[in-house]
MARLUMTOR-636528 format. One record per residue (C-alpha): residue number from 0; residue in three letters; x, y, z. Coordinates in Angstrom, 3 decimals, decimal comma. Layout:
// MARLUMTOR-636528
NODE  num  residuo        c1        c2        c3
NODE  NUM      ALA         X         Y         Z
...
END
This chain:
// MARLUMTOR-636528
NODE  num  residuo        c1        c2        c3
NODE    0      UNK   128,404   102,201   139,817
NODE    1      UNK   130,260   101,912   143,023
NODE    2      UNK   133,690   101,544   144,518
NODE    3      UNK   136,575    99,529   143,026
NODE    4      UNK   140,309    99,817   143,656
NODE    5      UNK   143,009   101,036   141,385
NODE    6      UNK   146,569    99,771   143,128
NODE    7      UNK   145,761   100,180   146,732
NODE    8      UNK   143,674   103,478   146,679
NODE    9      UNK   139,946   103,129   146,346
NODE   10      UNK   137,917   104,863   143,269
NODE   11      UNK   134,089   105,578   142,610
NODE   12      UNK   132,420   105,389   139,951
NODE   13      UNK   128,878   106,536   139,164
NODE   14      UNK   127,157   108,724   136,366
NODE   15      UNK   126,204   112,053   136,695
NODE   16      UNK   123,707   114,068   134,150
NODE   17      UNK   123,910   111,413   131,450
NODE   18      UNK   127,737   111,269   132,081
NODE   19      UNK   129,630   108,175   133,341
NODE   20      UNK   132,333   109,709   136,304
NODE   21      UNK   135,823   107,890   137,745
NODE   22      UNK   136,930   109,679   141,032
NODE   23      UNK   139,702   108,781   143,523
NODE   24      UNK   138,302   108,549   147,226
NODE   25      UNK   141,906   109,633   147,912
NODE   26      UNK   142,107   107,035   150,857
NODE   27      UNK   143,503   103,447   151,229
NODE   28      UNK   140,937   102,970   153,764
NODE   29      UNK   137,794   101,254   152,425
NODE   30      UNK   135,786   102,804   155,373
NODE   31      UNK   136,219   106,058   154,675
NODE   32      UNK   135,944   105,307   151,015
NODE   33      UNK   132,773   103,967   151,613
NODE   34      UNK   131,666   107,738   153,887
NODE   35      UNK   133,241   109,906   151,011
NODE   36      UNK   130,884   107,552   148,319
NODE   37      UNK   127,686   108,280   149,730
NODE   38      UNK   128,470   111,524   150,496
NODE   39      UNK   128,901   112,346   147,496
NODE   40      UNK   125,418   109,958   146,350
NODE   41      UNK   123,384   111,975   148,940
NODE   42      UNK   124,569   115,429   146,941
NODE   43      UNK   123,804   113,929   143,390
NODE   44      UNK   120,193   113,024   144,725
NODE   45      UNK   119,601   116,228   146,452
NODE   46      UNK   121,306   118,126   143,611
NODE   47      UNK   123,937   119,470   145,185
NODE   48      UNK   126,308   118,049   143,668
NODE   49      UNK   128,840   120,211   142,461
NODE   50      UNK   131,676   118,649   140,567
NODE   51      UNK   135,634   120,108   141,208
NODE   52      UNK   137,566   119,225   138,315
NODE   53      UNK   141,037   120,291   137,751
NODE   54      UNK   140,632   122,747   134,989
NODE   55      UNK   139,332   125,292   137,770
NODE   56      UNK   142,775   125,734   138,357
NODE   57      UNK   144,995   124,057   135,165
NODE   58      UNK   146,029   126,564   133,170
NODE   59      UNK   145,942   126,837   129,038
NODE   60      UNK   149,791   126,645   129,024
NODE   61      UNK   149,632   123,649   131,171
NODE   62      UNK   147,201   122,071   128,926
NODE   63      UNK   149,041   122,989   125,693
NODE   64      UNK   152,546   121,153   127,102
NODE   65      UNK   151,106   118,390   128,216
NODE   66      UNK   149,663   118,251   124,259
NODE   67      UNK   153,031   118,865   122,831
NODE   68      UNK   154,289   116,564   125,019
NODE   69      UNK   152,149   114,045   124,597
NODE   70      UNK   150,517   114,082   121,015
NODE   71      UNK   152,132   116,855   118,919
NODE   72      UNK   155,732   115,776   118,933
NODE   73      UNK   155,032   112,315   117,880
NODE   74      UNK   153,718   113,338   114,879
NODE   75      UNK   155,773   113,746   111,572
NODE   76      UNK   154,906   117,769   111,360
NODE   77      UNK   154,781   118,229   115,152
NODE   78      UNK   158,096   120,026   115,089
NODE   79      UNK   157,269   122,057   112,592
NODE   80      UNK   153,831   123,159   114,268
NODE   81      UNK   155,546   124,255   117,642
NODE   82      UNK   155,196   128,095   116,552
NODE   83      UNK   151,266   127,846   116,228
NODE   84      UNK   151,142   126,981   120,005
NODE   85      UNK   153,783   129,415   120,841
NODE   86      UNK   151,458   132,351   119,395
NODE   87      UNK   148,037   130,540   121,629
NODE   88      UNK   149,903   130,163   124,996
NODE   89      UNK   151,470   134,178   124,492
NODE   90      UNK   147,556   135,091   124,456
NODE   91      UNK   145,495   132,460   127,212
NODE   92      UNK   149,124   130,961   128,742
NODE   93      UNK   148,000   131,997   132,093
NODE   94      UNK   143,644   131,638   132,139
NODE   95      UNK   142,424   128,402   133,284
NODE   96      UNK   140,441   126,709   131,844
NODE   97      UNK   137,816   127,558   133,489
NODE   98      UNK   138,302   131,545   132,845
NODE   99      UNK   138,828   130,902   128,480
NODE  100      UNK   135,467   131,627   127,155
NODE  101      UNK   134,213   131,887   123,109
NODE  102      UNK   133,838   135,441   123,822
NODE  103      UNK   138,016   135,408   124,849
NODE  104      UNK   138,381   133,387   121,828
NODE  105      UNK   136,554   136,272   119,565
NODE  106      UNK   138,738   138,810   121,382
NODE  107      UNK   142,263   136,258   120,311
NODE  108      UNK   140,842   136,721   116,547
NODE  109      UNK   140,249   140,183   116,681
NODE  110      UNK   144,026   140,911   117,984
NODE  111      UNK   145,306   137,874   115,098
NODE  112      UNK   143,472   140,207   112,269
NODE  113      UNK   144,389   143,453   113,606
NODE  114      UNK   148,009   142,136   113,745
NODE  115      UNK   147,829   141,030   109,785
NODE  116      UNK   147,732   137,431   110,435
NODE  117      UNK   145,747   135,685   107,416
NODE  118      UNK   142,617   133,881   108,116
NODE  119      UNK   143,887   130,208   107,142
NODE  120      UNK   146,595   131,048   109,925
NODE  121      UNK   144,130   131,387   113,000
NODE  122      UNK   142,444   128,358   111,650
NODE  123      UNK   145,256   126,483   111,515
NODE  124      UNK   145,852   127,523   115,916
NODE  125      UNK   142,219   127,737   116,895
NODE  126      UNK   142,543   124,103   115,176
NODE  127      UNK   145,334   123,282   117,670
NODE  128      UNK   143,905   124,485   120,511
NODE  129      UNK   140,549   122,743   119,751
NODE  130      UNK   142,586   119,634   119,959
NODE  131      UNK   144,505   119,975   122,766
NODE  132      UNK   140,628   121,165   124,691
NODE  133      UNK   138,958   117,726   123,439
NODE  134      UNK   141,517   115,838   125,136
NODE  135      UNK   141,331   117,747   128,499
NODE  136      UNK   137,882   117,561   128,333
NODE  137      UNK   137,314   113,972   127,064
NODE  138      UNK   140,834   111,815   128,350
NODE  139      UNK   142,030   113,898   131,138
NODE  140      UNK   139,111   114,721   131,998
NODE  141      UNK   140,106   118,336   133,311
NODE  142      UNK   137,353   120,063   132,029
NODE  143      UNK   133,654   118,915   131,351
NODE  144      UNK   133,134   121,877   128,243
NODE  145      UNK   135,704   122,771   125,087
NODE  146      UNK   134,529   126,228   124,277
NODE  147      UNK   136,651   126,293   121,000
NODE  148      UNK   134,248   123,359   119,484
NODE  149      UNK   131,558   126,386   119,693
NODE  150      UNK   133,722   129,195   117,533
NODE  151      UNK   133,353   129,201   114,214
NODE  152      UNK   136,669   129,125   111,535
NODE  153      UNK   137,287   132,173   109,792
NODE  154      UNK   135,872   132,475   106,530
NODE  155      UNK   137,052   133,616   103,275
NODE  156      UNK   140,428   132,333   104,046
NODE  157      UNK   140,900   131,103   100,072
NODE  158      UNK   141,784   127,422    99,747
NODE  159      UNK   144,802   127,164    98,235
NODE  160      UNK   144,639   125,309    94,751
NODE  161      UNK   147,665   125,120    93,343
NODE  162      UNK   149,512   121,914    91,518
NODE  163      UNK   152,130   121,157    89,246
NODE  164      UNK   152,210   121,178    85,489
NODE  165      UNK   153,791   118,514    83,770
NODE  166      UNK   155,887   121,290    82,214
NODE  167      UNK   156,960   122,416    85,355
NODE  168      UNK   157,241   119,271    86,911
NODE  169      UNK   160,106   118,347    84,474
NODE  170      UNK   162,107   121,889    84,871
NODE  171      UNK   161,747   121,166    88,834
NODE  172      UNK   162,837   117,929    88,875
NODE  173      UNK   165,783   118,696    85,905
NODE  174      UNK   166,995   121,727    88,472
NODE  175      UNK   167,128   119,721    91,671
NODE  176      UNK   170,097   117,808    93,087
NODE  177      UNK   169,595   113,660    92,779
NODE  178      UNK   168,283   113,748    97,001
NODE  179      UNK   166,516   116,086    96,240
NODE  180      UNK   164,982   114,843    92,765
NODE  181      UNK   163,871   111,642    94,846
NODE  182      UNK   162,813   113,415    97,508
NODE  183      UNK   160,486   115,633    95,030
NODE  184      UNK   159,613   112,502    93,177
NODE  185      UNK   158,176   110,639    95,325
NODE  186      UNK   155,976   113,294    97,185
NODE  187      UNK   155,088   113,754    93,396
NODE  188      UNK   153,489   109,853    93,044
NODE  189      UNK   152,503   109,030    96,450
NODE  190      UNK   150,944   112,392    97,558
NODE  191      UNK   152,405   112,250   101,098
NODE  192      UNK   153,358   114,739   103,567
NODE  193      UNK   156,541   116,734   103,994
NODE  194      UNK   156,950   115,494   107,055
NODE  195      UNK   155,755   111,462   106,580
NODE  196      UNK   158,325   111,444   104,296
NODE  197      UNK   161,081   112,386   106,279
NODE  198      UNK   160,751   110,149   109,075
NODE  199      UNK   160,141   107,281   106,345
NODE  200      UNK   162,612   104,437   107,597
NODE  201      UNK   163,084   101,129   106,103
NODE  202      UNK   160,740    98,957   107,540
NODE  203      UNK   157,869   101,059   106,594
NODE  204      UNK   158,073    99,766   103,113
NODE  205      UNK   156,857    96,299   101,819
NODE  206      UNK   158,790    96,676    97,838
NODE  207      UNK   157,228    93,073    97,004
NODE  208      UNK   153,862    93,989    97,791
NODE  209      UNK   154,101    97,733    96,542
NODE  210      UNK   152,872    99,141    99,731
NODE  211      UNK   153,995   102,079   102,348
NODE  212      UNK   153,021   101,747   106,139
NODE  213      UNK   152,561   105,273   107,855
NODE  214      UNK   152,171   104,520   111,431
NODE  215      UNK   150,735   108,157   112,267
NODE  216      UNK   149,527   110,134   109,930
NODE  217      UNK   147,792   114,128   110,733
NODE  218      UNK   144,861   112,823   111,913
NODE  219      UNK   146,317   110,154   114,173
NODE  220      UNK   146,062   107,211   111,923
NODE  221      UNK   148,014   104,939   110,382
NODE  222      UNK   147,787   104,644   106,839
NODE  223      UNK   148,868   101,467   104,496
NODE  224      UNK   148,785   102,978   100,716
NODE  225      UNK   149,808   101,365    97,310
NODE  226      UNK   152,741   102,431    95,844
NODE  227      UNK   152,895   103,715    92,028
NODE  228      UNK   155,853   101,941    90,093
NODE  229      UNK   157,738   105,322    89,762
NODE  230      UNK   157,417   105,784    93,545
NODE  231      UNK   159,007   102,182    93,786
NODE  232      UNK   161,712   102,940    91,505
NODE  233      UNK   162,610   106,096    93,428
NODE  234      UNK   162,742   103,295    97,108
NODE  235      UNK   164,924   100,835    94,945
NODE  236      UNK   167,219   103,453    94,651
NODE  237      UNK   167,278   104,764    97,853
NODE  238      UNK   166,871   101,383    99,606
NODE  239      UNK   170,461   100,547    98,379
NODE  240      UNK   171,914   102,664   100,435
NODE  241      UNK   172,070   101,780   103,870
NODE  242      UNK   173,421   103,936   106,981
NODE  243      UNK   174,805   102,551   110,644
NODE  244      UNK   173,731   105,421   112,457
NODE  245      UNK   169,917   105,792   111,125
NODE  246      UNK   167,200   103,698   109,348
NODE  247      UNK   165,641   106,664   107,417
NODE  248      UNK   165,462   106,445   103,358
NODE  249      UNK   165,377   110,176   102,496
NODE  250      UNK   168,531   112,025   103,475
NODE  251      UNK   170,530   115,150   103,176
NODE  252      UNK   173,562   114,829   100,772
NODE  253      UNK   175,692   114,157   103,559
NODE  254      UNK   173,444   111,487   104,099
NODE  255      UNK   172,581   112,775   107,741
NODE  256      UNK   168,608   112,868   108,642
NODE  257      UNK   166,648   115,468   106,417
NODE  258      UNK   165,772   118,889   108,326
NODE  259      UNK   162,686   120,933   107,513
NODE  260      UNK   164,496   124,185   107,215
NODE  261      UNK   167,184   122,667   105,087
NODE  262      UNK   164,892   121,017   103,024
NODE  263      UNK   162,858   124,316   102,350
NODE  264      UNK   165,876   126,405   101,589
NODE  265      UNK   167,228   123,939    98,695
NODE  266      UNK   163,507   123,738    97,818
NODE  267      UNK   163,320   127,586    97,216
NODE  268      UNK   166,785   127,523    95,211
NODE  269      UNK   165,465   125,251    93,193
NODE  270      UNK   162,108   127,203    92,006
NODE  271      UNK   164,253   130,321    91,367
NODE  272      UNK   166,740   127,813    89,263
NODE  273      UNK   163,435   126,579    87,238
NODE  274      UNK   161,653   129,380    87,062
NODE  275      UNK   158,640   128,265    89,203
NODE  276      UNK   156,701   130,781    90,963
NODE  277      UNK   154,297   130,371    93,925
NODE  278      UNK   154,596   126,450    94,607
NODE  279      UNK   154,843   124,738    97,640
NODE  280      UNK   156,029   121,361    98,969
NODE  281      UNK   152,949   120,566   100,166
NODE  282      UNK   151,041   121,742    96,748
NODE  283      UNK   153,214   118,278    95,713
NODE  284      UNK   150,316   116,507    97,671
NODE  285      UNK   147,712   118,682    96,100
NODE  286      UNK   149,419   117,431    92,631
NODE  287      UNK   148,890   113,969    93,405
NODE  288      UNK   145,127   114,722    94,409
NODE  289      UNK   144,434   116,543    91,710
NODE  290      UNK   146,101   114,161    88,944
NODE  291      UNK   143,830   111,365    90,493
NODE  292      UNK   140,932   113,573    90,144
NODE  293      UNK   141,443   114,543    86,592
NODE  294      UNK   142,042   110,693    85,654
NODE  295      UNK   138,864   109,923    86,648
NODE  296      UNK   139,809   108,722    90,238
NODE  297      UNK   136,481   108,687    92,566
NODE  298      UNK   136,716   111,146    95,068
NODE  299      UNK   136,185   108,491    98,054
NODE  300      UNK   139,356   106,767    96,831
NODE  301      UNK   141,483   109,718    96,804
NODE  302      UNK   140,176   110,510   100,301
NODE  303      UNK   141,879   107,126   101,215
NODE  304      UNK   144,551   107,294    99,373
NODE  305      UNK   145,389   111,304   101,042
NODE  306      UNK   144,575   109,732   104,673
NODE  307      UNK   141,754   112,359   104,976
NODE  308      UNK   139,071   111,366   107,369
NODE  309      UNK   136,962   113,937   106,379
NODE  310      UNK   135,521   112,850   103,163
NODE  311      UNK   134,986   116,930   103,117
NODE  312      UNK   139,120   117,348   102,868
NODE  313      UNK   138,524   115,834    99,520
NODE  314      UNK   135,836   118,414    98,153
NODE  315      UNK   138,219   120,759    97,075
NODE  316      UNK   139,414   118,271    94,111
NODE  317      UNK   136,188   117,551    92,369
NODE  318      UNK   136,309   120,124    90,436
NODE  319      UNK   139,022   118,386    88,752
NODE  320      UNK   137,215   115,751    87,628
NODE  321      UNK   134,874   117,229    85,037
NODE  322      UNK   136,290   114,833    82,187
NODE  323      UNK   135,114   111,643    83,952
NODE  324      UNK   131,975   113,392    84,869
NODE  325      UNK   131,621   113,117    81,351
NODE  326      UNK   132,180   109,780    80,404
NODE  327      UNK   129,989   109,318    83,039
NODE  328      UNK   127,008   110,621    80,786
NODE  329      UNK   128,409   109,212    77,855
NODE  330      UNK   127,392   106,280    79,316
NODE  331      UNK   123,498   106,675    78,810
NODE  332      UNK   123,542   106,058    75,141
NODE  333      UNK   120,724   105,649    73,049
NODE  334      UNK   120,393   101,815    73,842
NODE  335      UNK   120,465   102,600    77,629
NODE  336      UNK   118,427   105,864    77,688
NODE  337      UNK   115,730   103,800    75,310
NODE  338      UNK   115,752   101,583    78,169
NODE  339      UNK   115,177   103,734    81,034
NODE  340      UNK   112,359   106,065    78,938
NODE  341      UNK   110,527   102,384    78,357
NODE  342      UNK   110,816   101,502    81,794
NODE  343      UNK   109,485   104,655    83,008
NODE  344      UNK   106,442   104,328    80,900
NODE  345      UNK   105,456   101,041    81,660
NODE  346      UNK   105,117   101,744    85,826
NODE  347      UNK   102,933   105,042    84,848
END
């Protein structure tokens, strides 16, 4: 604890109710630094300390910019996520910080619900918002309390658990166009994300060692995964192909940078073309999960291979996996069970 300089302006630093604090004196002047300092060390030991942090006047639609700005655009699906925040910052744009409260959070819900807005929808912005809170709170230190983190998700939203058929995989792939047939492919064999795999560029892929590099993935984290040998045959292809004015590998047929919107509309030609009802891109990735699953795949694997740091993001495949469950048991035969049952007698 104590003062230290940052440039030419003096800082404090000392730790308040189990909490280590950095504070500008605001001054040049090492004197007065030194005045403000134990000013504000008389306070803490008198307890009157009151601490003025900026969230007592930083709005929610301050906060949520600065996120966009500064975390959700640099991610592969940020673009795509912009209309989640739009429908937060039409509700608490103008409360502080200070002013949003679980109970204003409860009344957000209610209007969500009343306006027909599914459950796994409001999850997917209180999720956002819970974000964008932890980093006020823990790097800008705005805020000292993320009253999100103490509102439950809404339940009964229905995981979605849906997957391709090999049956259907071959009339999808036999109905798409070839960028589109890679495009599909791949997501098919390497379980990635819509949007991972449209900002793919060259020198994310290692073709000798069979690997992929994903510099950010969802949760923030890069990701370095092996690569299947129809995955690699679906990068040989598109690797020979090189463009002057961008490095990326999947592209439109004009060979111009892939487009969400785009890519959904050819996406939902093709299903009507095949004959596929309610799939997804992203049940591609559910595909791949569930394929691992039902080979026998353990589920702490798959959660590294999907990039999920919540080994609880991986619960909803092990009910795939009832076949390897069961060569699992067929291990204790007679030989082994004897075994154990001898074993068991002999420490009685």
């Amino acid at each position: 604890m104590g003062l230290y300089k940052r440039g030419k302006v003096w800082w404090m630093s000392f730790t308040y109710n189990g909490r280590r604090y950095r504070r500008s004196c605001e001054t040049t002047d090492k004197r007065l630094a030194e005045k403000i300092y134990h000013k504000v060390m008389t306070e803490l030991i008198e307890g009157r300390y009151f601490e003025k942090l900026p969230g007592e006047h930083k709005t929610f639609r301050e906060m949520m910019e600065k996120y966009e700005k500064e975390v959700l655009l640099s991610l592969p699906s940020g673009k795509t996520c912009k209309h989640y925040i739009r429908g937060l910052t039409e509700f608490f744009g103008d409360y502080t910080l200070k002013e949003i409260s679980p109970r204003l959070i409860y009344e957000f819900k209610k209007m969500r619900k009343a306006n027909g807005v599914k459950p796994a929808t409001i999850n997917r912005q209180l999720t956002f918002a819970k974000r964008a809170f932890n980093l006020a709170v823990r790097e800008w230190e705005w805020w000292n309390d993320n009253p999100f983190s103490r509102v439950p998700s809404e339940k009964d939203c229905g995981k979605r658990d849906r997957w391709l058929t090999p049956e259907e995989e071959e009339k999808l792939l036999k109905a798409s166009p070839p960028w589109l047939k890679d495009f599909l492919t791949f997501a098919i064999w390497t379980g990635l994300r819509e949007g991972n795999i449209i900002e793919l560029k060259r020198k994310d892929v290692d073709l000798k060692r069979k690997v992929l590099y994903i510099k950010r993935t969802k949760n923030g984290e890069p990701l370095t995964i092996p690569l299947h040998d129809k995955a690699c045959e679906v990068l040989e292809r598109r690797l020979r192909v090189k463009y002057i004015e961008h490095d990326y590998i999947f592209t439109s047929p004009k060979g111009k940078p892939i487009q969400p919107n785009n890519l959904r509309r050819a996406f939902r030609k093709v299903l009507k073309t095949a004959g596929i009802e309610d799939l997804r891109i992203h049940d591609l990735r559910h595909t791949f999960g569930t394929r691992l699953a039902q080979a026998g795949v353990d589920i702490y694997t798959i959660a590294k291979l999907l990039g999920h740091k919540d080994i609880r993001m991986t619960q909803r495949y092990a009910h795939h996996s009832t076949q390897s469950l069961r060569r699992g048991i067929e291990i204790l035969d007679d030989r082994v069970w004897h075994n154990f049952v001898t074993v068991g007698e002999e420490g009685r």
